[in-house]
C-alpha positions as CSV (number, residue, x, y, z in Angstrom):
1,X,-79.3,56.3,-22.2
2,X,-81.3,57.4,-19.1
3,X,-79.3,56.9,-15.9
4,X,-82.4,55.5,-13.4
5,X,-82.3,56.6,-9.7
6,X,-82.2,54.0,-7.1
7,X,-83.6,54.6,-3.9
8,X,-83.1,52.0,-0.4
9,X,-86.9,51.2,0.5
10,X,-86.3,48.0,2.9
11,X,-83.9,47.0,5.0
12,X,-83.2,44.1,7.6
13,X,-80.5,43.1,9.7
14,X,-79.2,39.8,11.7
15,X,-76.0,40.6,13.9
16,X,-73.9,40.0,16.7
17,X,-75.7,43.7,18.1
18,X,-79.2,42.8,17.6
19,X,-81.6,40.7,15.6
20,X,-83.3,43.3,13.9
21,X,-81.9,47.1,12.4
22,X,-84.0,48.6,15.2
23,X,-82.1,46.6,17.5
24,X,-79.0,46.8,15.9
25,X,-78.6,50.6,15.3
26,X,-80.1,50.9,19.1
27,X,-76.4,48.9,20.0
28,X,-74.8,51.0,17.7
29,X,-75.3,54.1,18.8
30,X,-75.0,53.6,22.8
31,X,-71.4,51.9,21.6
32,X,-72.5,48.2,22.8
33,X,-69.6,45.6,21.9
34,X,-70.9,42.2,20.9
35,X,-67.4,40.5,21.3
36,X,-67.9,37.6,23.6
37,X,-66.6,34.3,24.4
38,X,-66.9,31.9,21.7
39,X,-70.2,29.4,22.3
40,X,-70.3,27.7,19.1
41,X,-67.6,25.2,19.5
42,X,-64.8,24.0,22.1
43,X,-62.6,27.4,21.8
44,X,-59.9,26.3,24.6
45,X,-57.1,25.4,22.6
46,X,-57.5,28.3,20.1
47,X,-55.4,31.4,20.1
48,X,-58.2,33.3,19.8
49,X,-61.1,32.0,22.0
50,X,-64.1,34.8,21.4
51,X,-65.7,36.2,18.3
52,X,-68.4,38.2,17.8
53,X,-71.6,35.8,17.3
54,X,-75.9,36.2,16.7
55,X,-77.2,35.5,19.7
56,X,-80.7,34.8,20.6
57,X,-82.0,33.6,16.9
58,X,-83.3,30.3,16.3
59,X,-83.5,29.1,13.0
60,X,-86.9,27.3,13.8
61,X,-88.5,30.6,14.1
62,X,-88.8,30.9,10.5
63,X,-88.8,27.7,9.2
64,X,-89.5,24.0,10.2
65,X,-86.6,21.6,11.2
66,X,-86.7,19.8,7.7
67,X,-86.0,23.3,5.7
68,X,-83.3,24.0,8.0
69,X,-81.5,20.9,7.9
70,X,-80.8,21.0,4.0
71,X,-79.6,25.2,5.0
72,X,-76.3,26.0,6.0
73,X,-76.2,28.7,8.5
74,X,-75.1,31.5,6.2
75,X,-78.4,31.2,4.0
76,X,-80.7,31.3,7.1
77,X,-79.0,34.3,7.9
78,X,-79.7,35.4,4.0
79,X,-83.8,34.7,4.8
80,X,-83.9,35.8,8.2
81,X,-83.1,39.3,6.8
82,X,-84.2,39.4,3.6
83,X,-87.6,39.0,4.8
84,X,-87.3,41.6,7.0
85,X,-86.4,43.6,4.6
86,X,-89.1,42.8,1.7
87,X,-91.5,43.4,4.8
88,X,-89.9,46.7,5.9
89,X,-90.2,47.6,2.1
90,X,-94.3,47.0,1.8
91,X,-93.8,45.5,-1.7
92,X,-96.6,43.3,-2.5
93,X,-95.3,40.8,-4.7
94,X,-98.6,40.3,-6.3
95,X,-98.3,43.5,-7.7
96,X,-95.2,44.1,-9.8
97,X,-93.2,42.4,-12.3
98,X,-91.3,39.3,-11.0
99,X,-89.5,38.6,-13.8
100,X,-88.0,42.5,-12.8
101,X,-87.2,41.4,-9.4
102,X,-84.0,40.5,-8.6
103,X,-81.7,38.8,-5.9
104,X,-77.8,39.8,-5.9
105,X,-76.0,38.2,-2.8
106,X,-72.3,38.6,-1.1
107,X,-70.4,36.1,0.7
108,X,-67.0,36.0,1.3
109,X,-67.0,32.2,2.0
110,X,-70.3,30.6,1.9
111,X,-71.3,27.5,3.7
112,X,-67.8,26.5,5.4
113,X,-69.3,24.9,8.4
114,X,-71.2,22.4,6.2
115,X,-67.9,21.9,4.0
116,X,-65.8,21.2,7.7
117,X,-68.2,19.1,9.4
118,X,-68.7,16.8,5.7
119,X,-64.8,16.2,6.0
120,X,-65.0,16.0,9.6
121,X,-67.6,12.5,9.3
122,X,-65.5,11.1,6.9
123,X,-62.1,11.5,8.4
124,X,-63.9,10.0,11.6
125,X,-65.7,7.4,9.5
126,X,-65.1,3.9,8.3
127,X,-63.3,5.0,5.2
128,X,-66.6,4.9,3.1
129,X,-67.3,7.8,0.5
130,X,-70.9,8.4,2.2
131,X,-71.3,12.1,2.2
132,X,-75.1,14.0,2.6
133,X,-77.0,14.6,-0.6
134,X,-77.2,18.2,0.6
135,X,-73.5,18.7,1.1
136,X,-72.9,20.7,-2.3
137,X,-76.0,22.5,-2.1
138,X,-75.5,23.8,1.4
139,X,-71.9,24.5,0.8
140,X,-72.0,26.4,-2.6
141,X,-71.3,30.3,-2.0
142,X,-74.5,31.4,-5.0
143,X,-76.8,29.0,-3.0
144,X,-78.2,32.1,-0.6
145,X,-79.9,33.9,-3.5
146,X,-80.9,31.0,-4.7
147,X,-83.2,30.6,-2.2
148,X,-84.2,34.1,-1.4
149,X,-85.2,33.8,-4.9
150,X,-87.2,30.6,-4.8
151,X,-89.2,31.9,-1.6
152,X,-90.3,35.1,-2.8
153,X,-90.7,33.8,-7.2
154,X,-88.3,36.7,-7.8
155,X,-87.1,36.1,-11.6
156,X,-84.9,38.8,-12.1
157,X,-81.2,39.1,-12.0
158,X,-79.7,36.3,-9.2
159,X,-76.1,35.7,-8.3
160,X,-73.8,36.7,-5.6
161,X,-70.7,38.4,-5.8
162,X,-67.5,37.0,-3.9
163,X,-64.5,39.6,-3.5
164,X,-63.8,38.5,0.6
165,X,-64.6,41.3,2.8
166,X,-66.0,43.7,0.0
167,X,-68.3,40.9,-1.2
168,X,-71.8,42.5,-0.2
169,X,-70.8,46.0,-1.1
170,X,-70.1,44.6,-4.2
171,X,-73.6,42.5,-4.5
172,X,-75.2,46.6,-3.6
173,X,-73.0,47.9,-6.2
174,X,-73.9,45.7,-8.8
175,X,-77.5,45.8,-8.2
176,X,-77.2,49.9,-8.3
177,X,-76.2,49.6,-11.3
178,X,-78.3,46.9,-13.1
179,X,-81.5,49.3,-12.1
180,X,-79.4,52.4,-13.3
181,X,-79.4,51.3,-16.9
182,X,-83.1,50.0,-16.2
183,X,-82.9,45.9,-16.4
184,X,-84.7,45.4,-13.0
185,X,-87.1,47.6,-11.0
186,X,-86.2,46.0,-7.6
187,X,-83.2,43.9,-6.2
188,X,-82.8,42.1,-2.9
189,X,-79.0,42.7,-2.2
190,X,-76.6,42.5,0.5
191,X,-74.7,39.6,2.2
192,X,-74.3,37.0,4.9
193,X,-71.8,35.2,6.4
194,X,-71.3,32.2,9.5
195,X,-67.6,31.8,9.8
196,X,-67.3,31.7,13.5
197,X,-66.4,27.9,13.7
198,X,-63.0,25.4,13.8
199,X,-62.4,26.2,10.6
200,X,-62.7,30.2,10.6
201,X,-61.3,30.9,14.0
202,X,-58.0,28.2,12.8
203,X,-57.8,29.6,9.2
204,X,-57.4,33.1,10.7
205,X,-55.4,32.4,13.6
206,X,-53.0,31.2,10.9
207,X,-53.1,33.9,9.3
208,X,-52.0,36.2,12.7
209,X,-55.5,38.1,11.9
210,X,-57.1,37.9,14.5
211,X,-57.0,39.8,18.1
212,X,-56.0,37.1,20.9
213,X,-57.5,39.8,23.5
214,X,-58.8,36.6,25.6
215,X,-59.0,38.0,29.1
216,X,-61.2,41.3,28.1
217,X,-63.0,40.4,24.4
218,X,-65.4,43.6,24.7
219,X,-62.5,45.7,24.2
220,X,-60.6,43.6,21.7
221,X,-61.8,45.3,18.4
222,X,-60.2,48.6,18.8
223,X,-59.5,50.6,15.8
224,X,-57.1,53.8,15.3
225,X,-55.6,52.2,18.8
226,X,-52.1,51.9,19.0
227,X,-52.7,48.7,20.7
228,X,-55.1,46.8,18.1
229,X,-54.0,43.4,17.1
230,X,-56.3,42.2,14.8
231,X,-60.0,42.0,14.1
232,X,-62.6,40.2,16.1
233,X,-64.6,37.7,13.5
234,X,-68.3,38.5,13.0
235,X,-71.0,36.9,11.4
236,X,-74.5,37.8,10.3
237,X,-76.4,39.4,7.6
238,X,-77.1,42.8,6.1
239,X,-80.2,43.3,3.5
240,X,-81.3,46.3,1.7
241,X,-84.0,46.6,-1.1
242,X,-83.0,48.8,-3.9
243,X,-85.7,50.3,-6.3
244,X,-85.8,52.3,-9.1
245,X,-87.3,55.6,-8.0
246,X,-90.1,55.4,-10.1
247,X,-91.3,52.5,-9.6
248,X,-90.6,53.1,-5.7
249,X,-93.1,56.3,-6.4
250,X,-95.7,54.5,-8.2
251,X,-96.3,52.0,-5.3
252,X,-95.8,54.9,-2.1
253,X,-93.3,53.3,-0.8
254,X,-91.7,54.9,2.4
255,X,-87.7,56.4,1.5
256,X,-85.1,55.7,3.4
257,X,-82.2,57.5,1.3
258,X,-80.9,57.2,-2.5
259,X,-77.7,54.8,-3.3
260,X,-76.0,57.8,-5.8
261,X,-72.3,56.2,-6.5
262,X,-69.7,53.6,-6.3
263,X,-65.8,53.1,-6.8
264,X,-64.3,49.5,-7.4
265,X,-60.7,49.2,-7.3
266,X,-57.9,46.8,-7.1
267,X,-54.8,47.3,-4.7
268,X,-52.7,44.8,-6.9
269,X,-50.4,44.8,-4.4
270,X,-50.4,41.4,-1.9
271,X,-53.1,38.9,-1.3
272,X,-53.6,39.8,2.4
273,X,-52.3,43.6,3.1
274,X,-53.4,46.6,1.7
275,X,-51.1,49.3,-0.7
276,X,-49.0,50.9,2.5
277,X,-50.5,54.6,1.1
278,X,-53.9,53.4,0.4
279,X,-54.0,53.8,-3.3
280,X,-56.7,51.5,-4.2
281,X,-58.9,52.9,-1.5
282,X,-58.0,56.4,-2.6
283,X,-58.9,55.5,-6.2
284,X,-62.4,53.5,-5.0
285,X,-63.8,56.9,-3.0
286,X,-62.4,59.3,-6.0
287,X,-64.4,57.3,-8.4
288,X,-67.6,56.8,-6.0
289,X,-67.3,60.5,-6.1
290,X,-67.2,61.0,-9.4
291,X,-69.8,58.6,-9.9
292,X,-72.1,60.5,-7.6
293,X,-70.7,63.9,-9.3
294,X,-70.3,64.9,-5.4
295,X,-67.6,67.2,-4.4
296,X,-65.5,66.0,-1.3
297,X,-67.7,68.4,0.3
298,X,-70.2,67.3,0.3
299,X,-69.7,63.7,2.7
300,X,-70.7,64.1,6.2
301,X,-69.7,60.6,7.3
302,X,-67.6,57.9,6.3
303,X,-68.0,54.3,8.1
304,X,-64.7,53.2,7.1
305,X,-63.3,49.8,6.7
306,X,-61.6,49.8,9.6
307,X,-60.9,45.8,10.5
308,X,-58.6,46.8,13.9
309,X,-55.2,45.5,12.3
310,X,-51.8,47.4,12.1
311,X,-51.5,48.0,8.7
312,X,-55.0,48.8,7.6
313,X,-56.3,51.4,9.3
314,X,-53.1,53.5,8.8
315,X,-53.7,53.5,5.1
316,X,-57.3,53.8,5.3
317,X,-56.6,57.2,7.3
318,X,-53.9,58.2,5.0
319,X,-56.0,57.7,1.9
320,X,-59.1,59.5,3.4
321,X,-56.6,62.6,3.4
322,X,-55.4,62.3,0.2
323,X,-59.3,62.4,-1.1
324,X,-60.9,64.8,1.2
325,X,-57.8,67.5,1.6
326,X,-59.0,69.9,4.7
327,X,-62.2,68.3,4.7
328,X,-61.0,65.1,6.1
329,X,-60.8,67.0,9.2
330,X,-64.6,68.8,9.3
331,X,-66.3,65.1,8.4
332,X,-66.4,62.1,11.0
333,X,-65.1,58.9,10.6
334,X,-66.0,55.9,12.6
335,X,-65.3,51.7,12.2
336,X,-68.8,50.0,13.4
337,X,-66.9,47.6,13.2
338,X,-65.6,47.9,16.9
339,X,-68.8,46.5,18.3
340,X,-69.9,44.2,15.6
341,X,-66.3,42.8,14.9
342,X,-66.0,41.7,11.1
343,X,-68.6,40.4,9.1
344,X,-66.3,39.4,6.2
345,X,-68.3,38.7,3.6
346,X,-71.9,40.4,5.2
347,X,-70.1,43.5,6.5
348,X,-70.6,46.0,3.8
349,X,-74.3,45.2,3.9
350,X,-74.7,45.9,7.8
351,X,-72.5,49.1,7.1
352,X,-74.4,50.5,4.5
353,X,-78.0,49.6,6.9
354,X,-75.9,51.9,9.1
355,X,-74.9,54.8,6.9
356,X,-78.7,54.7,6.2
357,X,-79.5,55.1,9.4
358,X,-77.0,57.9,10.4
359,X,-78.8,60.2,7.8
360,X,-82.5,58.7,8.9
361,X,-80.7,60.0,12.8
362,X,-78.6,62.5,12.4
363,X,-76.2,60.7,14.8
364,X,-72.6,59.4,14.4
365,X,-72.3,55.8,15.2
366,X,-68.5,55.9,17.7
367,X,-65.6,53.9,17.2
368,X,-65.5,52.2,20.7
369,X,-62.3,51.0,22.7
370,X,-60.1,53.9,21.7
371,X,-57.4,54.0,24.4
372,X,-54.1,54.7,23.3
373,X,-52.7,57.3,20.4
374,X,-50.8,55.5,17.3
375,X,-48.1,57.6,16.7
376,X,-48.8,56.7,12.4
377,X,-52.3,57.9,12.6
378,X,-53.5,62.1,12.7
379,X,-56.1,62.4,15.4
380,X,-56.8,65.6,14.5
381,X,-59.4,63.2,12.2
382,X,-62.6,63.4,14.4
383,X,-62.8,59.4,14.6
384,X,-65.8,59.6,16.9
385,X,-64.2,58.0,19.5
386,X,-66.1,55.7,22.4
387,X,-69.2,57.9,22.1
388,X,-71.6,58.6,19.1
389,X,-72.2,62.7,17.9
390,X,-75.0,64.1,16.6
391,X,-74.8,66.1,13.5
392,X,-76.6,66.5,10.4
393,X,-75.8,63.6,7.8
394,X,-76.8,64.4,4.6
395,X,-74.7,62.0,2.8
396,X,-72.5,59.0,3.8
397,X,-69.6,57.3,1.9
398,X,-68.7,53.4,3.4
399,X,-65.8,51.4,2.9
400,X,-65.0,47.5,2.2
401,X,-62.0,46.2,1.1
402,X,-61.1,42.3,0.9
403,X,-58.2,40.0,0.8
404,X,-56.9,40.1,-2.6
405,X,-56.5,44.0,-3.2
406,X,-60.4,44.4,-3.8
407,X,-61.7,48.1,-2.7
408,X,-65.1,49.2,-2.8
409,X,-66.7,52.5,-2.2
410,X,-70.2,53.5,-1.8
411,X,-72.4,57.1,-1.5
412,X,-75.7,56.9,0.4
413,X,-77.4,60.0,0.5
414,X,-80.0,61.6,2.0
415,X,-82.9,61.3,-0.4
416,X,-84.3,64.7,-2.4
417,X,-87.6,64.0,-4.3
């Protein structure tokens, strides 16, 4: 069987750096943090009391109030950027095969705000089992491609992939490989997620996750640092359109770069911390390697999962060595995720749009906030630290890895007619 190539034609991005991948890679580059005090809700009593939120979107500028009532937030976020996207892509949907068009999604936890604030009314209610018609259908984590699919009549492939934080680089993963073996010519993938609510901020509190860096939240997501403790929650959403190259050709569509392998892996170690020598995320870049029948070589840049927490980026750095050998030490790293905090769900989406623009560049997104040297981690690793470098990027690899041991990999490369 022919292996199809897939190329990334369309992209679009809603974050806590920008509203658009213009605006977002600008942020990126000049090291912008969007950590700020949290607006959303009454964050006083909270451990942690800032997150990393969109700012400056309104959901009425792409729909009327009626639509976005029956939306929870995460799936505005999924239209906001996939029509960016399909209009950065210049497909004309008039012209190709719709039943060849596909939607896969990522979320790590759908619609929680609409599941909290439906058990909110009726703990503060009468005792009555009145709950909004829309309640299910806002909530429910597949309802995002749903709809993308619905407003564009795309009849292809649609589901969405839920593996926590890897959940979008899943969603790109799979729809890599569904055009691959040739059962769509075009999939709208990547991921979205708006957990920065009671219910997020609590949930992870609990859980110790999150930095409590209250009095300076700019510099709270600090990765490689000896003095990290704990990621800053995102939210947002990443799009990319993949094509079949072909059919990409056929049309003159515009290039951006070729999606060329992927690694999935499980840590099977514990539900919240990764394998203390990063095996899984060793085995998830050996295989995206393989995939892409790359030598370790051949990567100029890896935006690596890098969530700010004590145990995590130690055996992401570990496990980089183990892959690359010497050339862990010629290739630069950096975590985005130091000025956009963590998407969950939506980050691998955002941090492929940014691999894609590093080769589009030839500039290194930094890894901001980098202070203090951790005594477990080799700094002889060019981690890119507080500024961005320019260099030629011919090919990118990017990390996510979730709770539950799940480990993606992904190769973006510069694109070669």
């Amino acid at each position: 069987m022919e292996i199809k190539r897939v190329v990334i034609t369309g992209m679009g991005a809603l974050t806590p750096l920008g509203n658009t991948v213009d605006e977002y890679w600008k942020s990126l580059v000049g090291g912008k943090s969007g950590a700020e005090p949290i607006t959303k809700f009454d964050a006083s009593l909270f451990k942690t009391q800032f997150a990393c939120e969109v700012k400056n979107f309104d959901p009425l500028d792409i729909m009327n109030r009626k639509e976005a009532r029956k939306l929870d937030l995460f799936s505005i976020y999924a239209l906001a950027t996939s029509g960016e996207a399909i209009i950065d892509s210049g497909i004309d949907l008039e012209k190709v095969n719709l039943n060849r068009a596909g939607v896969i999604w990522g979320s790590g936890i759908g619609g929680m705000k609409t599941f909290q604030e439906e058990c909110f009314n009726f703990k503060d209610g009468d005792g009555s089992p009145r709950f909004n018609p829309f309640f299910v259908p806002k909530m429910i984590v597949d309802i995002a491609a749903g709809h993308i699919s619905m407003k564009y009549g795309l009849q292809g492939p649609n589901y969405v992939t839920v593996s926590a934080c890897a959940s979008s680089n899943n969603a790109i993963i799979d729809s890599l490989m569904l055009i691959q073996l040739g059962k769509s010519d075009f999939i709208v993938t990547g991921g979205s997620e708006a957990g920065v609510n009671i219910t997020g901020i609590g949930g992870f509190n609990a859980l110790k996750a999150l930095s409590t860096r209250n009095d300076d939240p700019k510099s709270a997501s600090r990765p490689f640092d000896a003095n990290r403790d704990g990621f800053v929650l995102g939210e947002g959403s990443g799009c990319l359109i993949l094509e079949e190259l072909e059919h990409a050709k056929s049309r003159g569509a515009k290039i951006y770069a070729e999606v060329v392998g992927a690694g999935l892996t499980a840590d099977a170690h514990h539900i919240t911390a990764p394998h203390p020598e990063g095996l899984g995320a060793i085995n998830a870049m050996r295989l995206a390697l393989e995939d892409a029948n790359m030598k370790p070589e051949e990567i100029d840049y890896i935006n690596v999962h890098g969530t700010s927490t004590p145990l995590g980026d130690i055996a992401e750095t570990k496990g980089i060595k183990e892959v690359f050998g010497e050339h862990a030490y010629h290739l630069n790293i950096s975590s985005t995720k130091s000025m956009t905090g963590h998407l969950l769900g939506a980050a691998g989406a955002i941090e492929a749009i940014a691999c894609v623009k590093a080769i589009e560049n030839n500039i290194i997104p930094p890894t901001i906030n980098f202070e203090t040297e951790d005594e477990n981690i080799d700094y002889k690793l060019n981690l890119t630290l507080n500024k961005s470098e320019k260099r030629t990027v011919n090919a990118a690899l990017s990390n996510t890895f979730g709770f539950g041991g799940h480990n993606t990999s992904i190769i973006i490369k510069k694109y070669n007619a």
